[in-house]
C-alpha positions as CSV (number, residue, x, y, z in Angstrom):
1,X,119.2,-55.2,118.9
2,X,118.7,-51.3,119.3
3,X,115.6,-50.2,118.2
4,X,115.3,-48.4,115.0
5,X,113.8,-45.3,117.0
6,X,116.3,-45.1,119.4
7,X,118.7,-45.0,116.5
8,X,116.6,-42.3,115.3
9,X,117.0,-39.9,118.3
10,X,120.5,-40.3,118.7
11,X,121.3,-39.5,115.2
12,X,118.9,-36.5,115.4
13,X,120.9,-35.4,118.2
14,X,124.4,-35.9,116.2
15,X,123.3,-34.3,113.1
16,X,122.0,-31.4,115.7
17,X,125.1,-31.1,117.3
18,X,127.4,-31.5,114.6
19,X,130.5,-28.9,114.3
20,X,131.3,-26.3,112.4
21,X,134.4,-25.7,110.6
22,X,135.8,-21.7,109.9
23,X,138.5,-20.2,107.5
24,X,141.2,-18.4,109.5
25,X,141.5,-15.2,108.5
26,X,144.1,-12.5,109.2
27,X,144.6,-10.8,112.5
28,X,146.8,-7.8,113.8
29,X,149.5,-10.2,115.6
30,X,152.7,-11.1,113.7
31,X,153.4,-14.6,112.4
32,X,155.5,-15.8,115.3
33,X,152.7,-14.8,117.7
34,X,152.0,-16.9,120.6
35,X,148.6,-17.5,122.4
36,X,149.4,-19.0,125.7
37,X,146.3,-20.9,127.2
38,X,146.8,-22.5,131.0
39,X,144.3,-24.5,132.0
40,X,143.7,-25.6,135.6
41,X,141.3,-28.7,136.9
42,X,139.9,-28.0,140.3
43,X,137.3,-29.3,142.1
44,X,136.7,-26.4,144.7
45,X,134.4,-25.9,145.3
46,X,132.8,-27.5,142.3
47,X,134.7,-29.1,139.3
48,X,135.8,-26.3,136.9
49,X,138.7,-25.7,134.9
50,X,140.6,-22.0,136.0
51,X,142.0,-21.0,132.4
52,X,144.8,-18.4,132.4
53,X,145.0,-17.0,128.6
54,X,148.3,-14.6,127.7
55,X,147.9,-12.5,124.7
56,X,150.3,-11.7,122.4
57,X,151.9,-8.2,121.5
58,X,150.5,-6.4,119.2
59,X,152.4,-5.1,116.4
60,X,150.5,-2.2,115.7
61,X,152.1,1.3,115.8
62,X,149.3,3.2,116.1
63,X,148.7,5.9,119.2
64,X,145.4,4.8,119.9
65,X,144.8,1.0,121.2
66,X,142.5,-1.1,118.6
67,X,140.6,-3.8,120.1
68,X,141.1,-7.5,119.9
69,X,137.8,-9.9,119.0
70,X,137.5,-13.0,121.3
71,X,135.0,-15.4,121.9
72,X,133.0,-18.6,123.0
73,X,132.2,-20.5,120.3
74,X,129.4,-21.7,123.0
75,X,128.6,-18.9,125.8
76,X,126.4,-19.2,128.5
77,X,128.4,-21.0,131.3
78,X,131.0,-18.1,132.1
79,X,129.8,-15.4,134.5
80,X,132.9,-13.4,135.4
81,X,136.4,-12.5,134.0
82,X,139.1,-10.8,134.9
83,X,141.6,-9.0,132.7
84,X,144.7,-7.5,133.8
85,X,147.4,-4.8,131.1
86,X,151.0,-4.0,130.8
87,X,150.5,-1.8,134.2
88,X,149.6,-4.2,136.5
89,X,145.7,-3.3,136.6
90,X,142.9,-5.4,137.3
91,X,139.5,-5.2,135.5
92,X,136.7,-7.6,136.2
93,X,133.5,-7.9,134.5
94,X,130.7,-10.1,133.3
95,X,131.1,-11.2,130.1
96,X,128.9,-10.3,127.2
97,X,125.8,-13.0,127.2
98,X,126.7,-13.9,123.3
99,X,130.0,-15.0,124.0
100,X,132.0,-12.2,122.2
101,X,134.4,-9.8,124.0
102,X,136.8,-6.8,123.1
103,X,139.8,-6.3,124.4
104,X,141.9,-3.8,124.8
105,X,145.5,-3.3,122.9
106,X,146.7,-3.4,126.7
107,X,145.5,-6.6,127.8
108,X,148.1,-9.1,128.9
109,X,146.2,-11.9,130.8
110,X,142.5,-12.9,131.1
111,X,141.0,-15.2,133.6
112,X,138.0,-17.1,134.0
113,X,136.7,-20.4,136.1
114,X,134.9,-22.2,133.7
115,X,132.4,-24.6,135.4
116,X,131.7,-28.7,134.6
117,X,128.8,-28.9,136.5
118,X,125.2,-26.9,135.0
119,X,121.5,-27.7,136.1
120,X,118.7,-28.0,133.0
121,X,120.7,-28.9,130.5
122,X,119.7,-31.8,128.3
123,X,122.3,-34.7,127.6
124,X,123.3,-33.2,124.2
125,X,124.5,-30.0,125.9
126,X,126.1,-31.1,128.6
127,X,128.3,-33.4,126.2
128,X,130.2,-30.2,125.0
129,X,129.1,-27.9,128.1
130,X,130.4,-30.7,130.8
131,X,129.2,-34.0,132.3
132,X,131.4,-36.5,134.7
133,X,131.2,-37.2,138.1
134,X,133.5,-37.2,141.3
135,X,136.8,-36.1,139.1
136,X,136.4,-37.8,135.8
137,X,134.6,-35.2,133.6
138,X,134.4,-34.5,130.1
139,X,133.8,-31.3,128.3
140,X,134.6,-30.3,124.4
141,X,137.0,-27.7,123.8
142,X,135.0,-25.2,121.8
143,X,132.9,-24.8,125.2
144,X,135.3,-23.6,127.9
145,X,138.3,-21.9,125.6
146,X,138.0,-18.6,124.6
147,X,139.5,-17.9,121.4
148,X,140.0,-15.5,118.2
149,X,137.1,-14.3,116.9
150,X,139.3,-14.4,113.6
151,X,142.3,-16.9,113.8
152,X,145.4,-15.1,112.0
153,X,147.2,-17.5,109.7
154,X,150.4,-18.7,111.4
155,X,149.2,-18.0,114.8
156,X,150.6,-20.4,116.9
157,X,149.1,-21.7,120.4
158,X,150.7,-23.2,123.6
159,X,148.5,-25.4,125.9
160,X,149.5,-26.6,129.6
161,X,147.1,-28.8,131.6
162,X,147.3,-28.9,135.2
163,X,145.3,-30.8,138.5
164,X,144.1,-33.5,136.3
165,X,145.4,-36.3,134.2
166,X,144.1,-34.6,130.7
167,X,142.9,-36.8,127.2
168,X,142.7,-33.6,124.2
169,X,143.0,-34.5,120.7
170,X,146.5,-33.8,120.8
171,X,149.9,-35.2,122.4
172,X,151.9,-33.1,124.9
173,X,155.8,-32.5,124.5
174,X,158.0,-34.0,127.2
175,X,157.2,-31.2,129.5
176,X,153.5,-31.6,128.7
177,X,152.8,-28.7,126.4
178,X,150.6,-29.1,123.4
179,X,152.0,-26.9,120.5
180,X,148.9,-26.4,118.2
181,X,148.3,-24.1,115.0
182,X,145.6,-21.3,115.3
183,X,143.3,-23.6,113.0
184,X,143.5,-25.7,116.0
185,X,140.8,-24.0,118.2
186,X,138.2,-23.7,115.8
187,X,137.2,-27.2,116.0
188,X,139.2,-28.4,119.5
189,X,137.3,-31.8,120.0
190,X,136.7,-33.4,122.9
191,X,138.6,-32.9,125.8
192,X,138.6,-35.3,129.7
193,X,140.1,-34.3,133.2
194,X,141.0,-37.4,135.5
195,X,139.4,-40.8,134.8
196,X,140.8,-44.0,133.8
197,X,143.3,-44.4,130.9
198,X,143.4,-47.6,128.3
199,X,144.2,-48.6,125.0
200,X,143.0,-49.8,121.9
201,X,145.0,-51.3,119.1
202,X,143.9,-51.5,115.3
203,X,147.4,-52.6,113.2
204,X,150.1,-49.8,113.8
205,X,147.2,-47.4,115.0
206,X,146.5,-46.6,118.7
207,X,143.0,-45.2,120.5
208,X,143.9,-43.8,123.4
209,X,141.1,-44.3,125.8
210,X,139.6,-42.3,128.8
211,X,136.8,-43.5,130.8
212,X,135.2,-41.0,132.6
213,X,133.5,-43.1,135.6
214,X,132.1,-46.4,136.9
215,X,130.3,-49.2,135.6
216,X,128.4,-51.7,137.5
217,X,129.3,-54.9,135.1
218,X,132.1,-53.6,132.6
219,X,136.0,-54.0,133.1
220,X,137.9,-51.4,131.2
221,X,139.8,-54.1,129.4
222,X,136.2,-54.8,127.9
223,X,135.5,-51.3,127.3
224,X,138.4,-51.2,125.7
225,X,137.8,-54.8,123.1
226,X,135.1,-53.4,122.6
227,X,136.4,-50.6,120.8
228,X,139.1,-52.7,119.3
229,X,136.3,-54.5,117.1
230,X,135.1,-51.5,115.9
231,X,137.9,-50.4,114.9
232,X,138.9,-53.6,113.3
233,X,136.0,-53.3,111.4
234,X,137.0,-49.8,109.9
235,X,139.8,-52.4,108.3
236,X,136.7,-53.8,106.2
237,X,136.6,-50.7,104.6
238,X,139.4,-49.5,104.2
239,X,143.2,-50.8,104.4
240,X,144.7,-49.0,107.2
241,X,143.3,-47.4,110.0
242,X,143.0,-43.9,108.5
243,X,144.8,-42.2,111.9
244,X,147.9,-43.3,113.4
245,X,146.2,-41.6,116.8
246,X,143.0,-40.9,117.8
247,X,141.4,-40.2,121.4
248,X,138.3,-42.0,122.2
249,X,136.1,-41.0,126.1
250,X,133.5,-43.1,127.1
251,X,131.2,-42.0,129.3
252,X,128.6,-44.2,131.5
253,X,125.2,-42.8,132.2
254,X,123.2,-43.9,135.3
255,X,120.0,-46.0,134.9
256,X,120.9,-47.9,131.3
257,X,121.8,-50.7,130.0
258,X,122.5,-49.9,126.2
259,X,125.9,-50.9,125.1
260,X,126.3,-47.5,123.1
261,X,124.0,-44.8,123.8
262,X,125.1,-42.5,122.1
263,X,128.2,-41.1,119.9
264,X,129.6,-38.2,118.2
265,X,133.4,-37.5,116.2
266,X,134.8,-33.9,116.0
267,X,137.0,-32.9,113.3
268,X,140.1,-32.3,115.7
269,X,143.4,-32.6,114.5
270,X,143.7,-35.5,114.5
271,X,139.7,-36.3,115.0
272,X,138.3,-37.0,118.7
273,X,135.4,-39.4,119.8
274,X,133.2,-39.6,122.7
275,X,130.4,-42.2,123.0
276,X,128.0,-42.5,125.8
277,X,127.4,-46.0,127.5
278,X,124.8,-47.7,129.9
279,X,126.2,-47.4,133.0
280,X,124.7,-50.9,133.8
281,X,126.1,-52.2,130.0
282,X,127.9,-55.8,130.0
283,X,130.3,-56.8,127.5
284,X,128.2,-58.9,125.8
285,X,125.7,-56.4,124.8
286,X,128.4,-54.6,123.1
287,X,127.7,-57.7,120.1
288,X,124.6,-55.9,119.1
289,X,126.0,-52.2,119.4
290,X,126.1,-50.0,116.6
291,X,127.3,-46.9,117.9
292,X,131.1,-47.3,118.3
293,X,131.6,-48.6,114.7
294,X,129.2,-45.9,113.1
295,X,131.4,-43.4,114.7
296,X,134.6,-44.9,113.8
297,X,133.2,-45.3,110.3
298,X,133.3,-41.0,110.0
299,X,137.3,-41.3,110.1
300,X,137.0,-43.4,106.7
301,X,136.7,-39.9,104.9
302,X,137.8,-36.8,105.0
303,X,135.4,-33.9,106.6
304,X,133.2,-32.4,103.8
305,X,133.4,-29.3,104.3
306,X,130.9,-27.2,103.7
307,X,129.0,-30.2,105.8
308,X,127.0,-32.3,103.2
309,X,125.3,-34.3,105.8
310,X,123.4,-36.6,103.6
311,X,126.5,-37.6,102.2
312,X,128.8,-38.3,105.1
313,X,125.9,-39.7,107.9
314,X,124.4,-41.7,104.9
315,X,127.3,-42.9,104.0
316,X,128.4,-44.1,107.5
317,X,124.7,-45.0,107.7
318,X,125.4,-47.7,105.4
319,X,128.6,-48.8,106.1
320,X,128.0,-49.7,109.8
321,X,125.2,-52.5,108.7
322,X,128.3,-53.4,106.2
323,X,130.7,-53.4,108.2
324,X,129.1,-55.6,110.8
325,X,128.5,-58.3,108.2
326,X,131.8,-58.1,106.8
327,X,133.3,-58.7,110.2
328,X,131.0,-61.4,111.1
329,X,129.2,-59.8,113.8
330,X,125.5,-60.1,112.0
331,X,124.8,-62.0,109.0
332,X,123.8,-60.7,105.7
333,X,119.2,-61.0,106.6
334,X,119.8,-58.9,109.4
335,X,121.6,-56.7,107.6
336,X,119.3,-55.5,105.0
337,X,116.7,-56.0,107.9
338,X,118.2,-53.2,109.4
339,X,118.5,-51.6,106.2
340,X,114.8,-51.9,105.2
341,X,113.5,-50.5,108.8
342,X,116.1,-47.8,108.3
343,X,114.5,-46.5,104.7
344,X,111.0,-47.3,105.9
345,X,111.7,-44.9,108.1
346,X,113.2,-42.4,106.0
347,X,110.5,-42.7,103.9
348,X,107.7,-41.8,106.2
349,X,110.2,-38.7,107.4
350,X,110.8,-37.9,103.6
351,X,106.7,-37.9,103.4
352,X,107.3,-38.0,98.9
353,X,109.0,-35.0,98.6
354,X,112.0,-34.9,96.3
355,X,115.8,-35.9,98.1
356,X,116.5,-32.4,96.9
357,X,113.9,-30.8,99.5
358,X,114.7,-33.6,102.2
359,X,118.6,-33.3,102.0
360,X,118.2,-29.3,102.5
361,X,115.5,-29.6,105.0
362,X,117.4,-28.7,108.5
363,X,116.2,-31.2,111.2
364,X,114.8,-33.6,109.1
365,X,117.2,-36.0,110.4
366,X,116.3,-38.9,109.5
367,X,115.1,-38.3,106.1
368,X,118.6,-36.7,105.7
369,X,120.1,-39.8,107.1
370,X,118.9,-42.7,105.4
371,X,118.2,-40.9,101.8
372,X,122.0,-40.5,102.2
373,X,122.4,-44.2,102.7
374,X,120.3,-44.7,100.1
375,X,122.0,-43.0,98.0
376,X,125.5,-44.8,99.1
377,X,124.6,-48.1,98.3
378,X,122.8,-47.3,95.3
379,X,126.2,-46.0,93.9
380,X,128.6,-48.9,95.6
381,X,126.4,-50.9,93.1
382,X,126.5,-48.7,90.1
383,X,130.5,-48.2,90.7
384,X,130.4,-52.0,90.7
385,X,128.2,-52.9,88.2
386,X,130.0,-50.3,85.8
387,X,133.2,-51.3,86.3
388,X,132.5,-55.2,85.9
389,X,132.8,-55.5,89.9
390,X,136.7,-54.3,89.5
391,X,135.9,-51.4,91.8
392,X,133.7,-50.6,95.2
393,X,132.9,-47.5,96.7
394,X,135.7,-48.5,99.4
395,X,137.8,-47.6,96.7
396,X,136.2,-44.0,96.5
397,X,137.3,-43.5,100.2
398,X,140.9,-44.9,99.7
399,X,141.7,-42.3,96.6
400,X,139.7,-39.6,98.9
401,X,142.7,-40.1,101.3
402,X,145.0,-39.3,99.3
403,X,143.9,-35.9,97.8
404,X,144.1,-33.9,101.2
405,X,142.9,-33.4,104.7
406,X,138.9,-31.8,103.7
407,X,137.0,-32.6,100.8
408,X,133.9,-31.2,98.9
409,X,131.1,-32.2,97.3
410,X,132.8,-31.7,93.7
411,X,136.0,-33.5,95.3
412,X,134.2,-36.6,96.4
413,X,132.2,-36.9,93.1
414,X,135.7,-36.3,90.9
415,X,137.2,-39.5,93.2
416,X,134.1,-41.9,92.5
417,X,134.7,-40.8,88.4
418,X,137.9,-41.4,88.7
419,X,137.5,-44.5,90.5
420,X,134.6,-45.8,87.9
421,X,136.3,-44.5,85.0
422,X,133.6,-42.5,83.3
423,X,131.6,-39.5,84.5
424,X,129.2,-41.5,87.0
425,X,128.4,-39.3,90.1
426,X,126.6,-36.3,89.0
427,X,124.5,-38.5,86.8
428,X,123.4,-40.8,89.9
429,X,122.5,-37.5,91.8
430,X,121.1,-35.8,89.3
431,X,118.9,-38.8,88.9
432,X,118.1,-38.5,92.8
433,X,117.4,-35.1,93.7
434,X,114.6,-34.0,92.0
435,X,112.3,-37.4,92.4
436,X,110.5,-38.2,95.9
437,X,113.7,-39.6,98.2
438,X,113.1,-43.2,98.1
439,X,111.8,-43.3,94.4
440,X,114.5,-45.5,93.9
441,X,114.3,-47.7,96.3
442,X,111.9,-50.4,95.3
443,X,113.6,-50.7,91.7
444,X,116.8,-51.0,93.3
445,X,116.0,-53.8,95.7
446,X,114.3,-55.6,93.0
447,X,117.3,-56.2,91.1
448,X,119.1,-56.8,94.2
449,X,117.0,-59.9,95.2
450,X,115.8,-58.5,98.0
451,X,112.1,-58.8,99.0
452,X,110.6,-56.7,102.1
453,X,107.6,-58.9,103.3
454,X,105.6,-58.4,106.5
455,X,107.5,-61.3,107.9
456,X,110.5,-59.6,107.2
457,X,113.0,-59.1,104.4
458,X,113.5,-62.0,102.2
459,X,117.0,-63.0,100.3
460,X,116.6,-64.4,96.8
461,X,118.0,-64.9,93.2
462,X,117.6,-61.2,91.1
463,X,119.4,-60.2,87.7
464,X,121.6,-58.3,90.9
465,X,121.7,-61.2,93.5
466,X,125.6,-61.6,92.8
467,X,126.3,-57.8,93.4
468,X,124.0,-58.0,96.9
469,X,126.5,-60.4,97.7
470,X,129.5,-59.1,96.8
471,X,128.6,-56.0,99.0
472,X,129.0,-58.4,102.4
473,X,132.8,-59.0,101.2
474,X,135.8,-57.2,102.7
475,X,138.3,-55.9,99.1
């Protein structure tokens, strides 16, 4: 099994990394406006993408131009554009080092070469800036496409892919344009260029799957089991699969042998996945992995927006040692094994201080993490325990799905009342936040039956033994 520090990194690096989400505003373009993005792979001299963007008219009927606000969302790679107006004339420059550029009321068509390949990066960065080899490469959207510094409501955008076999977010038409909504580009997920294709099948859902170069022990039907257990294992959670599509790219990296690396979901529309794996992985170290099911586990909810990470990596925190249980893959003592070295080390990140500090505390990740989990399974039990063990927190993500595409704070809260019939959640946080993090912990585990010796944890008979246990059972 993955150690618990490993664990710790990569999570560090997902919480780091995590997007962003923005509320389109308005914009002088009518509408019906059209933003026209053509994207080229190429891999002369070096793999890049050429994007081709077309502006829309303006509607303004004013004598002097006004300027249109573009920008990358993450700037640095881009070292030369070229604009060209309604005349026909050419105008090319650097771009500004922050990403943000004006254009003129004029402007018809900017282009720019966008490279895949950067030197000093660390693996993080090159995950959205651009990783891959020969021509498989992967690269997230908000890196290489420029876009409205304020998305106009009803904008609408038309995407063509060339030179490459393309895996975005979203599906082509028959002629292999994606018709998007402005909101689209503000979080465009993960995107590949060439690879290999499979698929993964959970119930009437499909991941489509692009792997993104080679492995020295792994078939791509196991690659692709592999992820069909995960997401089988979202089924322990929740009924369906929560997406009828989602894109998944795997990506080996040269000189390991972990099964799942590392992982991180972007709240496309629909979401998008990409998970880093040993290049020298076999398929039956994907038993012990933890990665593909933890990121899986994000879809279970809707995004929280603003971003609560405590809540939504603590609660997929928990779930994945749940999960595994439920589906068999690890038995119920390794599970809260895993659990215990997970809050031991929350604790010594939390260092006493109250969750409310810890939570709030940017790059604190894994006190964020596992106070979060903490928090989780502390109210699966009360929800359970209130409610006579007629209702789980599984039931707090099934209502969650119905009541729209984002939630809050206040929003997921209302659903676990709801679900336990009485005002439950601000009580349980209020309770939380202003103690040291993990002041809850022992107390809790006590009543659970569940001993942490220096042996290692120990299962036994509690006033709260039967809830423990109902907590490995799939509703």
């Amino acid at each position: 099994m993955k150690t618990w520090v490993t664990r710790a990194r990569l999570l560090c690096l997902a919480f780091m990394l995590g997007a962003c989400a923005s509320a389109p505003v308005a914009a002088p373009w009518e509408d019906t406006a059209v933003l026209r993005y053509n994207v080229r792979y190429t891999s002369d001299p070096t793999p890049g993408l050429d994007v081709e963007l077309l502006l829309p008219q303006s509607v303004s009927s004013e004598p002097r131009p006004f300027s249109l606000s573009f920008l990358f969302q993450q700037p640095g790679r881009v070292e030369s554009m070229v604009t060209t107006d309604d005349g026909g004339n050419r105008l090319e420059f650097t771009p500004n080092p922050r990403g943000t550029l004006q254009f003129s009321k004029r402007t018809r068509i900017v282009r720019y070469r966008y490279p895949l390949t950067a030197s000093g990066q660390r693996v993080g960065r090159h995950l959205f800036g651009g990783m891959g080899e020969g021509d498989a490469w992967h690269v997230a959207g908000k890196a290489y496409l420029l876009i409205p510094a304020r998305v106009p409501p009803g904008l609408r955008v038309e995407l063509s892919v060339s030179g490459a076999d393309a895996l975005l977010p979203w599906q082509p038409d028959a002629t292999g344009v994606y018709h998007l909504r402005g909101e689209d580009l503000i979080d465009a997920g993960f995107h590949s260029f060439g690879g290999r294709r499979c698929q993964a099948h959970v119930g009437e859902s499909v991941l489509e799957v692009a792997l993104l170069g080679r492995f020295t022990h792994l078939k791509d039907v196991e690659v692709c089991a592999w992820l069909e257990q995960a997401g089988r294992e979202v089924l322990t959670m929740r009924k369906a699969f929560p997406y009828p599509r989602i894109t998944v790219r795997v990506v080996p990296i040269p000189g390991k042998s972990t099964p799942g690396d590392f992982g991180m979901t972007q709240w496309s529309s629909p979401p998008s996945i990409s998970i880093l794996v040993g290049q020298d992985a076999t398929a039956a170290s994907f038993s012990r992995d933890w990665v593909a099911i933890h990121e899986l586990l994000h879809l279970t909810h809707p995004p929280v927006v603003p971003r609560e990470a405590w809540l939504t990596e603590g609660l997929a925190t928990y779930y994945t040692e749940l999960a595994r249980v439920r589906s068999g893959r690890q038995t119920s003592q390794q599970a809260w094994q895993e659990l215990a070295n997970g809050f031991a080390r929350g604790q010594a990140a939390a260092r006493s201080r109250p969750m409310k500090e810890v939570v709030a505390e940017e790059g604190n990740f894994m006190g964020i993490y596992w106070t979060g989990a903490l928090f989780a399974l502390h109210l699966d039990v009360e929800l359970r325990r209130v409610t006579n063990g007629r209702a789980r927190l599984d039931d707090v993500l099934e209502l969650l799905a119905t009541r729209g595409p984002t939630a809050t704070l206040k929003s997921f809260g209302e659903a676990v009342d709801t679900v336990a019939g009485q005002p439950l959640f601000d009580a349980l946080l209020a309770r939380h936040l202003p103690k040291p993090a993990f002041a809850e912990l022992k107390p809790l585990l006590e009543d659970l039956g569940v001993k942490i010796d220096p042996g290692g944890v120990k299962l036994h008979a509690a006033p709260g033994s039967a809830l423990r246990e109902a907590l490995d059972v799939a509703p």
